[in-house]
C-alpha positions as CSV (number, residue, x, y, z in Angstrom):
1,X,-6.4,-14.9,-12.8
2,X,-9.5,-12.9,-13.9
3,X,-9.5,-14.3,-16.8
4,X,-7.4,-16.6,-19.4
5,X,-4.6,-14.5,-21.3
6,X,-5.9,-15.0,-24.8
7,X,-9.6,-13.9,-23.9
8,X,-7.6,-11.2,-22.0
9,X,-5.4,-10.0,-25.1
10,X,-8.8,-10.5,-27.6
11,X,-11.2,-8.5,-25.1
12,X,-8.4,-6.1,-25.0
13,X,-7.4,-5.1,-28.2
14,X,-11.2,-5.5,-29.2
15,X,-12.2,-2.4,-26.4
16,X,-8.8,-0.3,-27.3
17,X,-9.5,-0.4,-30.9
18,X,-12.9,1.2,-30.3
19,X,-12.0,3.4,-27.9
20,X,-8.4,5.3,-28.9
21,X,-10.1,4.8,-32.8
22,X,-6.6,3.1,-33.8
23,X,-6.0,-0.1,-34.6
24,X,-4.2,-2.0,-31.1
25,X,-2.2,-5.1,-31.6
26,X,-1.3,-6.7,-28.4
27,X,1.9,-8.2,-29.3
28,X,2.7,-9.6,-25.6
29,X,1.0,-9.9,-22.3
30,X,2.1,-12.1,-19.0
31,X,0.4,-12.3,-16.0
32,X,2.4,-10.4,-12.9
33,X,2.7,-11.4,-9.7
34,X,-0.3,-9.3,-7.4
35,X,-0.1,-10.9,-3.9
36,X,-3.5,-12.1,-2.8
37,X,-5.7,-9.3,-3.6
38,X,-4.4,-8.4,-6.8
39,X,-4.0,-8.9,-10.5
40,X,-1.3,-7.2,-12.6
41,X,-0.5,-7.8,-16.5
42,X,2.7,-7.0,-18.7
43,X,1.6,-5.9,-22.4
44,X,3.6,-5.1,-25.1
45,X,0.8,-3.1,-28.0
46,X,1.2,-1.1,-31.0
47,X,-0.4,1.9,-31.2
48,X,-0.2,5.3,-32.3
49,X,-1.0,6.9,-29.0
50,X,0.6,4.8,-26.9
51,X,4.5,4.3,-27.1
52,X,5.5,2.6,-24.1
53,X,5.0,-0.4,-21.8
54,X,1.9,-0.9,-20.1
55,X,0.7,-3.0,-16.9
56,X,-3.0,-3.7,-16.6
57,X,-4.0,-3.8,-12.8
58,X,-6.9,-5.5,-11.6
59,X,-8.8,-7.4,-8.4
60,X,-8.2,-10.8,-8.0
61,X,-11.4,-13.1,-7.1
62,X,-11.9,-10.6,-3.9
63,X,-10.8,-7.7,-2.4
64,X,-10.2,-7.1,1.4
65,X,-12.7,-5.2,2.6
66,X,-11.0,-2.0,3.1
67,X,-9.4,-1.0,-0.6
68,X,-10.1,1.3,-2.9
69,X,-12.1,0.1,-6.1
70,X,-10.2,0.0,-9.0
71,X,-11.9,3.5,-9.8
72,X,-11.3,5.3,-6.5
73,X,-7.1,3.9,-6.8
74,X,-7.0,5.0,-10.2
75,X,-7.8,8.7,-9.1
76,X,-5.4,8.3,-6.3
77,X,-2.6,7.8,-8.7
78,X,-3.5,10.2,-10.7
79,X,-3.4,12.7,-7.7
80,X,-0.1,10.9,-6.1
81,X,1.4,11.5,-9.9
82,X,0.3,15.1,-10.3
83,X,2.0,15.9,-6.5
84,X,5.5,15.0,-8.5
85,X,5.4,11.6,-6.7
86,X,8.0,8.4,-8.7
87,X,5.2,6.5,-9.7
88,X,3.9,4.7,-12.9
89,X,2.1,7.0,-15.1
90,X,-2.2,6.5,-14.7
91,X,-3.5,5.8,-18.2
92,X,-6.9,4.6,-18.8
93,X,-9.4,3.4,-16.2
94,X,-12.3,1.0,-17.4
95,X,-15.2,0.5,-14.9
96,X,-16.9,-1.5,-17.1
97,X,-16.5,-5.1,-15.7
98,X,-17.8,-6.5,-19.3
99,X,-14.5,-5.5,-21.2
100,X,-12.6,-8.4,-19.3
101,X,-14.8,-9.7,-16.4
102,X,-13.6,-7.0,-13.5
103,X,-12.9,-3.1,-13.7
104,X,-8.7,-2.5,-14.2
105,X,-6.7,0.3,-15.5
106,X,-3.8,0.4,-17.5
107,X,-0.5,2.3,-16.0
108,X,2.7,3.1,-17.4
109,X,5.4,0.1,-16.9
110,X,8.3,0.6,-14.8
111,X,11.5,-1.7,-14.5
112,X,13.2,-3.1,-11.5
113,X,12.2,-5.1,-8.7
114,X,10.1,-4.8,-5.6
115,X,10.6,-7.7,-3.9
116,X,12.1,-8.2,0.0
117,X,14.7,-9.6,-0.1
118,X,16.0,-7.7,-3.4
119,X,15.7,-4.1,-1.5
120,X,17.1,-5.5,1.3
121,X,19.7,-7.8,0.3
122,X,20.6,-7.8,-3.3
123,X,24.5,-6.7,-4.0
124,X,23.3,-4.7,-6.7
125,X,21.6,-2.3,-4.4
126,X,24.3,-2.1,-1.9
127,X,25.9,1.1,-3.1
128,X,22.1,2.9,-3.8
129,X,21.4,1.5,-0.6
130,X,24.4,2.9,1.4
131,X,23.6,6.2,-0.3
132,X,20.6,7.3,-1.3
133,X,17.8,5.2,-0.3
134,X,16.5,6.3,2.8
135,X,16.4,10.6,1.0
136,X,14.6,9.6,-2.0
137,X,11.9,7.2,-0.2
138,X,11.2,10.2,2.1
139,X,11.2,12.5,-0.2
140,X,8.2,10.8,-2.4
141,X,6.9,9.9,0.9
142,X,6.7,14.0,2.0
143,X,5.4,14.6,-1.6
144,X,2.4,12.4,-1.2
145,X,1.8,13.8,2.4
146,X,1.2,17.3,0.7
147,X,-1.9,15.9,-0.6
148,X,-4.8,17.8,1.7
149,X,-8.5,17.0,1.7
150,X,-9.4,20.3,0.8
151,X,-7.2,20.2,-2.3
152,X,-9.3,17.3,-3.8
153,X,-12.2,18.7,-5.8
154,X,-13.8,15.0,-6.3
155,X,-16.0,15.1,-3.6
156,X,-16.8,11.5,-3.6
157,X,-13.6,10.3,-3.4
158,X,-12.9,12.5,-0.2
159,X,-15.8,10.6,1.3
160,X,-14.0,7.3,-0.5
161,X,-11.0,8.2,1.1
162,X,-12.7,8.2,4.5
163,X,-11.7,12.1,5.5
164,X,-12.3,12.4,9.5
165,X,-10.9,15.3,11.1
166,X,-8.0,15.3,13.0
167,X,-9.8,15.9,16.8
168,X,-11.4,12.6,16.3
169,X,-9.3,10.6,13.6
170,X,-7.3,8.4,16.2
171,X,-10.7,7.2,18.3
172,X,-11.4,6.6,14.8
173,X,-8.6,4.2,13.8
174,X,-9.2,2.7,17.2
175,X,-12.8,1.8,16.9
176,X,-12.7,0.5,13.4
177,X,-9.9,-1.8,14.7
178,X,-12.5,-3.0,17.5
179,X,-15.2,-3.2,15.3
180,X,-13.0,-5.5,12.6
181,X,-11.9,-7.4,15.8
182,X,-15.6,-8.5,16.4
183,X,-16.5,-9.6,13.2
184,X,-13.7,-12.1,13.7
185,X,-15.0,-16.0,14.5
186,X,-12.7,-16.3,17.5
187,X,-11.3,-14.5,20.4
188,X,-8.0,-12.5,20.5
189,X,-7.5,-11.3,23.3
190,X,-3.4,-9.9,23.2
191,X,-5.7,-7.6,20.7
192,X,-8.3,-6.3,23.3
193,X,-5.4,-5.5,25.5
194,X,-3.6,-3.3,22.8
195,X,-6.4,-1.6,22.1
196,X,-7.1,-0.5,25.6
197,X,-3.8,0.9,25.9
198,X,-4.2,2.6,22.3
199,X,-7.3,4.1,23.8
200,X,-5.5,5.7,26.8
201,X,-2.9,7.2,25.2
202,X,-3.9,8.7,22.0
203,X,-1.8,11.6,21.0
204,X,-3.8,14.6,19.2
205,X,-3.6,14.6,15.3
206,X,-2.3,18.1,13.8
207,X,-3.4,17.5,10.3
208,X,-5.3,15.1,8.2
209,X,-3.4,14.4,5.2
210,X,-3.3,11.8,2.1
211,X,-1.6,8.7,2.9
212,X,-0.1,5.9,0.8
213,X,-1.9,3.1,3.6
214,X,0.5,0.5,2.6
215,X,4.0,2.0,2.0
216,X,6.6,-0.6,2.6
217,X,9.2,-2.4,1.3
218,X,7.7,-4.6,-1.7
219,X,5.5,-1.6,-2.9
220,X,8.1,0.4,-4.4
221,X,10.2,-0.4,-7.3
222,X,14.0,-0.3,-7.4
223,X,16.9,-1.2,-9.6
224,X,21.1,-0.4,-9.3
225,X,19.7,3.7,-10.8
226,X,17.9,3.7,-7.7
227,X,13.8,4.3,-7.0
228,X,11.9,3.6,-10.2
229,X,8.5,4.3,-8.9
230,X,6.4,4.2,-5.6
231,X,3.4,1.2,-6.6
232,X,0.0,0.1,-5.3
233,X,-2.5,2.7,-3.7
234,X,-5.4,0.8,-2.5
235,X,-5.4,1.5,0.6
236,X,-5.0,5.3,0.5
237,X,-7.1,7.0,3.0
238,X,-6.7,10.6,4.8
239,X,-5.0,10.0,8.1
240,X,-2.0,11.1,9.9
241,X,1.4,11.2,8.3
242,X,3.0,9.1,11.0
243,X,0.6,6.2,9.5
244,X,3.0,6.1,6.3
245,X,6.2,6.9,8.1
246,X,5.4,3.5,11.2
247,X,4.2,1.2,8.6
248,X,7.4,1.4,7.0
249,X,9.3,0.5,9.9
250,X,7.5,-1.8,10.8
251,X,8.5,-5.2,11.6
252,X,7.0,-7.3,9.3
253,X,8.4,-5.6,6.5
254,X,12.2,-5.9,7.3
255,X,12.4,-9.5,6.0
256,X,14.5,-10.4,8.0
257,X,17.1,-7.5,8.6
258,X,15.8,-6.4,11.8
259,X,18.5,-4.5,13.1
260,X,17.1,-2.0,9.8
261,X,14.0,-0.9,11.7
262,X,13.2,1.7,8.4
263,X,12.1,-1.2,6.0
264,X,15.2,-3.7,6.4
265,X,17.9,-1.2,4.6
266,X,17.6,2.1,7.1
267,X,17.6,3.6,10.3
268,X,14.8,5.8,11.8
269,X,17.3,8.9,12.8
270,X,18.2,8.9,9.1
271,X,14.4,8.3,8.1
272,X,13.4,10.7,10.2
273,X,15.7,13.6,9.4
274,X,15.0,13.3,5.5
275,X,11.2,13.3,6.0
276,X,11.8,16.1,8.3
277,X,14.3,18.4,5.6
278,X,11.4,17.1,3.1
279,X,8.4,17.9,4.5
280,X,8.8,20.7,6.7
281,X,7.3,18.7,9.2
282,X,8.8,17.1,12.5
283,X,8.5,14.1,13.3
284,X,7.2,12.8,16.5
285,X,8.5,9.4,17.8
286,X,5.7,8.8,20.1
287,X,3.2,9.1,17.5
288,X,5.6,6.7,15.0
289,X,5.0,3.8,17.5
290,X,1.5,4.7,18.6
291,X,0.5,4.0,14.7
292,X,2.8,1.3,14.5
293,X,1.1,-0.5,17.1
294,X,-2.1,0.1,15.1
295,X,-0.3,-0.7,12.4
296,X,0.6,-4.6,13.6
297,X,-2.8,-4.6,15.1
298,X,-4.3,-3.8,11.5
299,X,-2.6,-6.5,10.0
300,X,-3.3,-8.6,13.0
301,X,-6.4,-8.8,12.2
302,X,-6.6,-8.2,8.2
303,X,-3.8,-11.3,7.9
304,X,-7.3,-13.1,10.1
305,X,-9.4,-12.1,7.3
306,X,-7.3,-13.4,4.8
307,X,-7.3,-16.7,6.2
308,X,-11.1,-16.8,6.6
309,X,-11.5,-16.3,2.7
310,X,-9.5,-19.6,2.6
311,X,-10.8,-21.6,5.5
312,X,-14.6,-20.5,4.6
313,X,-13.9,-22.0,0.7
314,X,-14.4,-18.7,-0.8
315,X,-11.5,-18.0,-2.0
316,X,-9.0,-21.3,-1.5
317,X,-5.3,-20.6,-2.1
318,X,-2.4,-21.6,0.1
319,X,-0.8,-18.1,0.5
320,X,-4.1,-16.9,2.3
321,X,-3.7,-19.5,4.4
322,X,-0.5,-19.0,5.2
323,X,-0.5,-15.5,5.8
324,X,-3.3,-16.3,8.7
325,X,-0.6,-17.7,10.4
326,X,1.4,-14.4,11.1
327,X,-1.3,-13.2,14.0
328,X,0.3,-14.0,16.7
329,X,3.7,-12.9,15.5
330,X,2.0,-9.0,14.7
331,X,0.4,-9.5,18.4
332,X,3.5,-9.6,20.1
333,X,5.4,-7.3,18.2
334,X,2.2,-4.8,19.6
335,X,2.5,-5.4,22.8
336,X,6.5,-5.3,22.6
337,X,6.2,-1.6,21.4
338,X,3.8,-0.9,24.1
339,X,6.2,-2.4,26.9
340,X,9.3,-0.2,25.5
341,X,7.1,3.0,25.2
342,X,5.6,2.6,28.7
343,X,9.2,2.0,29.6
344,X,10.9,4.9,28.1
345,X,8.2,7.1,29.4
């Protein structure tokens, strides 16, 4: 944690006091689970202003290398809740990393769960499940792809957000991949190969819109009502919509229902066809699977990162250790995709 709860909940009610020009009483806060990267709080405060349930959101000891500060994902959800997105309502952001040792934001609180195996397996989604899943994750997901560079005013948070245009926004993806690749201590070859075939075979891009970056199962909130709120933008970036639409089928993020390629409770046709209705855009197979091999490629090599935070002391935990041991398993799910595609072509 960033820092302990009760110089958390003192700093807190200290800088909210000042700044809404009411008097805040914190009358509960508990630390959240955030994955590696992340910290997240529940608080419970009195206030005039504010009449709800609040989660504070902030880095853990380090960030990977490609999310957004907490500023730049603040804006995003701001933008993402303007579209008509489910998502937790944006509240405050604080850049100043005096308040409580690192920047954070405070966001509306949402209930449910998020976890794997809950969205996948739990009895108490199997109705929601069986029914309306699949429509309403695509139709958030279709509502966040209506987010165009050129409707952003903020200029710096276009360049934050990494726009490249569409002619040259897969070479794009592929060279960052290769340059990530090199900063890496060892070899990986299965990775060199991908990437060659990735760079033979990129389809063109038709338009560069906003996408979530990590929108899966475990970043979207869920109860027996059904979708409480789509979570976690830091890695929101301008891309291709079939980025949001591969990542979510991919693999990794089926725990352990694989015959439900659309995030362990799904199937693509069904996917596909609600994005479609959605949207008003089709969807192209080809370029589902040509981002989905970037995708496992991508976290390839970011679950390599992780584990060199841990194995170069700075930043010990067992979970980034652990998660370097996925490589292998994201390499071979690459080049299985590759080896049906070239088959089916």
């Amino acid at each position: 944690m960033a820092v302990e709860i009760s110089e958390l909940k003192k700093g807190l009610e200290i800088h909210l006091t000042k700044l809404w020009n009411s008097d805040v009483s914190i009358d509960f806060i508990k630390h959240l689970s955030g994955g590696a990267c992340q910290d997240n709080y529940a608080i419970s405060l009195t206030d005039k202003k504010i009449n709800k349930d609040i989660v504070l959101r902030t880095d853990k000891g380090a960030s990977l290398l490609s999310s957004l500060s907490k500023a730049d994902e603040f804006k995003v959800a701001e933008l993402i809740f303007k579209a008509g997105v489910k998502t937790p309502e944006p509240i405050l952001l604080e850049e100043d990393s005096k308040i409580i040792g690192t920047p954070f934001f405070l966001m509306e609180k949402i209930y449910g769960k998020a976890t794997g195996r809950y969205i996948t397996k739990d009895r108490e989604l199997d109705s929601y499940r069986k029914s309306d899943m699949v429509r309403d994750l695509a139709e958030n997901l279709a509502k966040i792809h209506t987010i165009a560079p050129n409707a952003v005013s903020d200029e710096k948070l276009v360049q934050k957000l990494k726009y490249i245009p569409g002619s040259e926004y897969t070479k794009y993806c592929i060279d960052e991949l290769r340059s990530n690749l090199d900063k890496l201590p060892e070899a990986h070859p299965a990775i060199e190969l991908c990437l060659n075939w990735l760079e033979d075979n990129k389809p063109s891009v038709d338009e560069i819109v906003l996408v979530h970056g990590d929108f899966r199962t475990g970043n979207f909130m869920m109860n027996a009502n059904g979708l409480q709120g789509i979570l976690d933008f830091e890695f929101a970036h301008f891309g291709d919509r079939h980025e949001d639409i591969s990542w979510l089928c991919m693999r990794d993020w089926r725990f352990g229902r694989l015959n439900k390629e659309v995030g362990g409770f799904g199937e693509r046709k069904d996917f596909y066809e609600c994005y479609e209705k959605f949207s008003g855009k089709a969807v192209d197979p080809f370029k589902v699977s040509f981002f989905e091999i970037i995708g496992n490629l991508r976290w390839a090599i970011g679950s390599c990162e992780q584990a060199e935070r841990h194995l170069s002391g700075k930043d010990k935990g067992i979970e980034l250790a652990a998660i370097g041991r996925r490589t292998a398993e994201m390499e071979w799910e690459a080049m299985r995709i590759i080896e049906e595609v070239t088959n089916a072509i």
